[in-house]
C-alpha positions in Angstrom: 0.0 0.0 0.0 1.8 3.3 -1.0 2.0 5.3 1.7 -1.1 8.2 0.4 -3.2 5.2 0.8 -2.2 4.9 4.0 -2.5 8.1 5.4 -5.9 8.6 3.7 -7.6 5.3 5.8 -5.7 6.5 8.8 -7.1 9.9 8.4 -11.1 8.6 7.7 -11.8 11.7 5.4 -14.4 10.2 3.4 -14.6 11.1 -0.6 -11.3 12.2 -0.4 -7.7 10.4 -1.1 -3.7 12.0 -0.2 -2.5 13.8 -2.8 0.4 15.1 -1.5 1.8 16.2 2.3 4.8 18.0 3.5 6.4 19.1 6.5 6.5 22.9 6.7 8.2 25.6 9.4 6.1 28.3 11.0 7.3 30.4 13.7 9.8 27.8 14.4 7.0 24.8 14.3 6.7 22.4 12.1 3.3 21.7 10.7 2.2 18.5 8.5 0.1 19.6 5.1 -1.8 17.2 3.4 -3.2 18.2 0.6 -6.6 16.0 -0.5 -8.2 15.6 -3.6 -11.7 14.3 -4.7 -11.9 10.6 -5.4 -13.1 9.7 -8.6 -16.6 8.0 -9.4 -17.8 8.4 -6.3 -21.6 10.0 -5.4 -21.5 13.1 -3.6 -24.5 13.6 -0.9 -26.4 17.0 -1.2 -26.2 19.1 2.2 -29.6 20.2 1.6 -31.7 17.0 0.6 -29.6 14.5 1.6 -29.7 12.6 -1.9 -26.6 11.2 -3.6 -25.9 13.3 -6.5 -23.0 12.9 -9.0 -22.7 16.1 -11.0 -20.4 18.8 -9.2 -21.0 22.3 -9.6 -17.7 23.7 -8.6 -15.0 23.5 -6.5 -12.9 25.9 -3.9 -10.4 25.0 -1.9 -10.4 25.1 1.8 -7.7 25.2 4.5 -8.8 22.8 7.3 -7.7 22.2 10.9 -7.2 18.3 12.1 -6.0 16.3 14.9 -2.5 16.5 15.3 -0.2 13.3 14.3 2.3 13.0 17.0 3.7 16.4 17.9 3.0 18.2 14.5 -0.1 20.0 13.6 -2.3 19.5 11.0 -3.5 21.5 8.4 -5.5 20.1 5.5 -6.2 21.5 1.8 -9.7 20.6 1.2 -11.0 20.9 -2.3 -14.7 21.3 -0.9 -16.9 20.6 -3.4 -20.5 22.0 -4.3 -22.8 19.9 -5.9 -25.6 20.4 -8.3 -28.5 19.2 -6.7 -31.2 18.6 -9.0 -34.1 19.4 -6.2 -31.9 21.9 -4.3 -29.7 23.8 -7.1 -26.0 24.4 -6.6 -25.1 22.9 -2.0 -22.4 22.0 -0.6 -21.6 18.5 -0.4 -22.3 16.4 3.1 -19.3 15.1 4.7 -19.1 12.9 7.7 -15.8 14.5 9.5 -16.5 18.1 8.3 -19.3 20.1 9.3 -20.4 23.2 6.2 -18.4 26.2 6.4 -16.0 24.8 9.0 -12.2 24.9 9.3 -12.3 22.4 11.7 -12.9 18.7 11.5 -15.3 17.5 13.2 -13.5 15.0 15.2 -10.9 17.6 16.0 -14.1 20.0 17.2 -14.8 16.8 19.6 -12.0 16.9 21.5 -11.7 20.6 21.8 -14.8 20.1 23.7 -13.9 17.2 25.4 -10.6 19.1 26.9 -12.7 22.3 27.5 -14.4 20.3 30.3 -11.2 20.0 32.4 -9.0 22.9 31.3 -9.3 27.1 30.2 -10.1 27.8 26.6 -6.8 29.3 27.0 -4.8 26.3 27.7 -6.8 24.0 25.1 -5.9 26.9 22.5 -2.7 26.6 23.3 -2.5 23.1 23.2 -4.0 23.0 19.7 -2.4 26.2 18.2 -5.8 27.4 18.1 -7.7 31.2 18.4 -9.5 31.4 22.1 -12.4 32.4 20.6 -12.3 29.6 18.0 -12.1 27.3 21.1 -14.5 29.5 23.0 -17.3 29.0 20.1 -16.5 25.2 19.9 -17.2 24.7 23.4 -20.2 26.8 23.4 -21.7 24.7 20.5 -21.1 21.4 22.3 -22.4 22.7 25.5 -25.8 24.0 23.8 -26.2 20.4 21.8 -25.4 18.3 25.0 -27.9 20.3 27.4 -30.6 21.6 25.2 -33.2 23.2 26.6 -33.8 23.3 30.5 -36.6 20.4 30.7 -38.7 21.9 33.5 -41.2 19.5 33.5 -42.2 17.5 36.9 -40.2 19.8 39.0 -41.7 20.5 42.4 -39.1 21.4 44.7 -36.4 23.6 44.2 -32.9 25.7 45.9 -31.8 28.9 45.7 -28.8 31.1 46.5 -26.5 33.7 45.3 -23.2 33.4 44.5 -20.4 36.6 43.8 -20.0 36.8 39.7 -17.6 39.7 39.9 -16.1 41.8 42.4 -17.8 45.1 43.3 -20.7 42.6 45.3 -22.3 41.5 41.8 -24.0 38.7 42.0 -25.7 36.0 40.2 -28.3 33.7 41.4 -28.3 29.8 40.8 -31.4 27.5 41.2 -31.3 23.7 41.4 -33.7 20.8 41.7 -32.1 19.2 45.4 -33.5 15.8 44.6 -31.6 15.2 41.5 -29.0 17.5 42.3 -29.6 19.5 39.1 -29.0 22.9 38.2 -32.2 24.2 36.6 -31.4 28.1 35.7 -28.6 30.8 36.2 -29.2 34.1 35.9 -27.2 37.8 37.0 -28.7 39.6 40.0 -30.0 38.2 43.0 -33.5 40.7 43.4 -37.1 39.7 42.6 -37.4 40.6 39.3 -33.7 39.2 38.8 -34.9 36.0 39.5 -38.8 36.2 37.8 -37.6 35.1 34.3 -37.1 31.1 35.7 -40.7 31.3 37.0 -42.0 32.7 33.7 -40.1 29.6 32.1 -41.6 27.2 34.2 -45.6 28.6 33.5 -48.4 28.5 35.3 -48.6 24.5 35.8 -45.2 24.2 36.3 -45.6 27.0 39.2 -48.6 25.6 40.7 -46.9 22.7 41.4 -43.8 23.6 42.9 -44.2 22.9 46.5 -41.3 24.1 48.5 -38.2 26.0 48.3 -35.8 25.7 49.8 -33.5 29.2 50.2 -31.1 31.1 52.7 -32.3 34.6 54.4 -32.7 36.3 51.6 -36.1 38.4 51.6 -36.7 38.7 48.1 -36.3 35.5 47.2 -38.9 34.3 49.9 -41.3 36.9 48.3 -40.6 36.3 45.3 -41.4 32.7 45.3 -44.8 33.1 47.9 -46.0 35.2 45.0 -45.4 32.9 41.7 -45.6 29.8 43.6 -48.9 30.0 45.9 -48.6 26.6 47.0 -45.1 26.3 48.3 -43.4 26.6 51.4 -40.6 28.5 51.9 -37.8 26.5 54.0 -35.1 28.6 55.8 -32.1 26.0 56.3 -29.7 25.5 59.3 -26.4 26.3 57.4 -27.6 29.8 57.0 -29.0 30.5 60.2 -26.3 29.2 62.3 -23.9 31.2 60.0 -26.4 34.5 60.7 -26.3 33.3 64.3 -21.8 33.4 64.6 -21.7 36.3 63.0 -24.1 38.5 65.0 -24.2 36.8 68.2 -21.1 34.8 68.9 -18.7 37.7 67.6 -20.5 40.6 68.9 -20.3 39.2 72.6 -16.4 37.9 72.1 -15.9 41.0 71.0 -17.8 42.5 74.0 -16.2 40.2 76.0 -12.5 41.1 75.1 -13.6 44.9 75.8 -14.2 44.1 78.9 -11.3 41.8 80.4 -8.4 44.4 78.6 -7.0 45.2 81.8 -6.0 41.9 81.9 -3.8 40.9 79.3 -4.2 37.2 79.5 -7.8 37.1 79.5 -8.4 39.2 76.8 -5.5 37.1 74.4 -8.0 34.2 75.2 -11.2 35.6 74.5 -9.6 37.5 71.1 -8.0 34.7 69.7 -11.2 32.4 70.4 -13.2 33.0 67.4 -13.1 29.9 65.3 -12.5 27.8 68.6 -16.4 29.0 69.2 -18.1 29.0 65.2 -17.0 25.0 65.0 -19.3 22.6 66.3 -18.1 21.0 69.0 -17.4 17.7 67.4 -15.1 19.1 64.9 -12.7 20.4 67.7 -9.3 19.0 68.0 -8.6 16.8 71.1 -5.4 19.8 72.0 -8.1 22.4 71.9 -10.6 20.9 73.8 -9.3 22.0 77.1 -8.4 25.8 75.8 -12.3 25.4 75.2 -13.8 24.5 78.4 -11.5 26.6 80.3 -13.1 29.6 78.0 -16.8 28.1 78.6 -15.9 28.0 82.1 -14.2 31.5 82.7 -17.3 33.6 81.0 -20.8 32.9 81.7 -21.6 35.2 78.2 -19.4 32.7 76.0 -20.8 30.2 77.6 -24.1 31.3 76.9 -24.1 32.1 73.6 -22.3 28.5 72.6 -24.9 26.5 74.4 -27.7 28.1 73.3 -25.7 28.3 69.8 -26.0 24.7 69.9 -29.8 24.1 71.1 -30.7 26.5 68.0 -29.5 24.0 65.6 -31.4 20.8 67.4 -34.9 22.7 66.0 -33.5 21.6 62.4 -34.1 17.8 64.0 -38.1 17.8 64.5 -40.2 16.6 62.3 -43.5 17.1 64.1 -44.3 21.1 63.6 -45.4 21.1 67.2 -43.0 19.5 69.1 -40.5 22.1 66.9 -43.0 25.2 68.3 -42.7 24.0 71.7 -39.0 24.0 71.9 -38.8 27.1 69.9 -40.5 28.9 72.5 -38.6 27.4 75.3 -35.4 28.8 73.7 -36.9 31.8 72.8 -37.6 32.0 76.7 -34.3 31.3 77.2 -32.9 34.1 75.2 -34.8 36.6 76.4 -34.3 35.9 79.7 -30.2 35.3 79.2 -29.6 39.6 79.6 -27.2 38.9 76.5 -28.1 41.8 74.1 -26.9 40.9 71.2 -28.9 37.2 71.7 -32.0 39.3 72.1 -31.7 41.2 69.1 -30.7 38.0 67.2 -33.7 35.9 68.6 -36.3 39.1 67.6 -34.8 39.1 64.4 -35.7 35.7 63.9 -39.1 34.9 65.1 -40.5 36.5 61.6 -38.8 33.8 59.9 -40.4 30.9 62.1 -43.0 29.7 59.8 -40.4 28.7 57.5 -37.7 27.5 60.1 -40.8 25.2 60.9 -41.3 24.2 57.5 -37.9 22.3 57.5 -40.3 19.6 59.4 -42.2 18.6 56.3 -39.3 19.6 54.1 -36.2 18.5 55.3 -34.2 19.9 53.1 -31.1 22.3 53.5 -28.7 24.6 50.6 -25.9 22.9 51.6 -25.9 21.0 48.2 -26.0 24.6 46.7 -23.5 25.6 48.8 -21.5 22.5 47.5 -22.5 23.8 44.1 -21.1 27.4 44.7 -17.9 25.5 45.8 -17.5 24.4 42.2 -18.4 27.5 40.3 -15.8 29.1 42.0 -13.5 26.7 40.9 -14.9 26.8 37.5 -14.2 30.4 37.7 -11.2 30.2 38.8 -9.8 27.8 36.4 -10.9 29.9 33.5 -9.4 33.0 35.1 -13.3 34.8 35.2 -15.7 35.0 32.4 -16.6 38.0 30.4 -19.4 36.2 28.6 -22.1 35.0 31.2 -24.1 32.7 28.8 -21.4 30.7 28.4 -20.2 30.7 32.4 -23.7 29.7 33.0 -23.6 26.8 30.1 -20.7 25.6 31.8 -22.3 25.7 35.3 -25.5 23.6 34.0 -23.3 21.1 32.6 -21.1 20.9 35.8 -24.2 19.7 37.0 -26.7 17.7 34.7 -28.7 15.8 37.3 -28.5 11.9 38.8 -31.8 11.4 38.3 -34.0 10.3 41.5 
């Protein structure tokens, strides 16, 4: 077999055999250039119809990109033909390996995409001596034929939750189906009207049977979603709470604390530098810091205080029966009142108008720490690709991050 031959059945372009190839030197790489010409006798397949048709109209010759063979890159000359179509008039002719109008082959195009999904446009352009935006648009098609449209249909409970898109506290707003652990929508912004276009996409069945959401304490998306959806619950979830809880509560009196005890310089180094030793549950303390922390708990009744009742707050999160979850709300409601701690007073007003949906976690017992999980990722998406300055494509590449697992 003459070697041609051989490079055109290695190669798999269909119609077309090796008429020539050469090694050539550009800016000190060397590129292999095969030039391809139309096989004889053959049918050519209209683009249009589909039909085999065996009069060409013309022909032009096209530079084409392919996979590279070993460490040279490939460049193929293409004498793309145009057929004349009896039913369609003068189309391109259908190829297999080379979509109309490209410069790329399609199996090159394929694994582009396939690269995209672990590495920056930038480094895969690199990698294949390609244009970032060439990449860019390659990975933007694939991403658009693999997801399709956001199938909305059967949906009933969903998570919500802002996430930082840029600096300058701009945001964007990601909502996921918890159950199969799906992102449904992305969109900039993190208001009411920000957020209205995913309800619009959903309908009016599709919001009438939505039946809880699940969210952090974020006021417009609680109204926002008691007024599309009439029949869901809004569910506050523990992660945020407890989070609310550290920062206004367990802070402000360490803080207050420290303020106090500065005449004594030992004291006050303990109290200061207690901050994390106080936010992490107790289980996740190391065995050389348990001490430092009960000789804390046990020096200042306000510490120890705020950590105990920090701890009975998140027990609510365990009921299941709305009210047995009441009754132990208003005993540690009692309790904070009653505990002369001001900022636990403040915090436990604060969050009595949020009760009916704290309570709601009984029938719903679900939490945003799988968006939070999912906010993880998108800043490592982010990062990887150094930001994105095109947020239709960030957000294609956030849905397919996260496709679903099914139920």
């Amino acid at each position: 077999m003459a070697p041609s031959e051989c490079i055109a059945r290695l190669g798999g372009w269909v119609g077309y055999g090796v008429e020539d190839d050469c090694l050539e030197d550009r800016a000190g790489v060397r590129w292999c250039v095969i030039r391809l010409q139309l096989e004889p006798g053959l049918p050519r397949c209209c683009d249009g119809c589909g039909a085999p048709v065996s009069a060409i109209h013309d022909v032009v010759e096209r530079r084409v990109r392919d996979l590279p063979i070993f460490e040279h890159p490939v460049e193929l000359i293409v004498p793309r033909a145009r057929v004349a179509c009896p039913t369609c008039g003068p189309r391109l002719e259908r190829l297999p390996w080379l979509a109309p109008w490209a410069r790329i082959t399609t199996r090159l195009a394929a694994n582009v995409a396939r690269l995209c999904s672990v590495m920056s446009i930038l480094h895969v352009a690199d990698f294949y001596a390609l244009n970032w935006k060439t990449v860019k648009a390659i990975d933007c098609r694939h991403l658009e034929r693999e997801l399709g449209p956001i199938d909305l249909a059967g949906v009933e409970v969903i998570g919500m939750d802002e996430f930082a898109i840029q600096k300058g506290h701009r945001y964007a707003t990601v909502i996921v189906e918890p159950h199969r652990k799906r992102v449904l929508w992305v969109g900039r912004g993190h208001g009411r009207a920000d957020i209205r276009p995913f309800f619009e996409l959903l309908g009016s069945e599709g919001r009438a049977r939505i039946k809880a959401g699940v969210i952090d304490m974020n006021g417009a998306f609680a109204e926002e979603v008691r007024a599309q959806c009439p029949k869901a619950r809004v569910v506050y979830d523990l992660f945020h709470v407890v989070a609310k809880y550290g920062r206004e509560v367990i802070d402000r009196v360490r803080v207050d604390e420290a303020n106090r005890v500065r005449a004594d310089g030992e004291a006050r180094k303990l109290v200061k530098g207690s901050r994390w030793l106080l936010l992490r549950n107790r289980e996740n303390v190391a065995a050389a810091d348990q001490v430092r922390l009960d000789e804390l708990l046990a020096a200042n009744r306000a510490l120890f205080t705020v950590y105990v009742l920090k701890d009975d707050l998140k027990a609510l999160w365990d009921y299941r029966h709305e009210g047995y979850a009441l009754r132990f709300w208003r005993q540690w409601y009692r309790r904070a009142m009653r505990s002369g701690i001001e900022p636990l007073k403040r915090f436990a007003r604060n969050l009595k108008p949020y009760l009916r949906g704290i309570l709601a976690h009984c029938q719903w017992p679900l939490g945003t720490n799988l968006i939070e999980g999912i906010n993880n990722k998108i800043k490592v998406i982010k990062r990887m690709a150094y930001g994105y300055r095109d947020d239709a494509y960030f957000f294609l590449k956030i849905r397919a991050a996260f496709p679903g697992n099914g139920r």
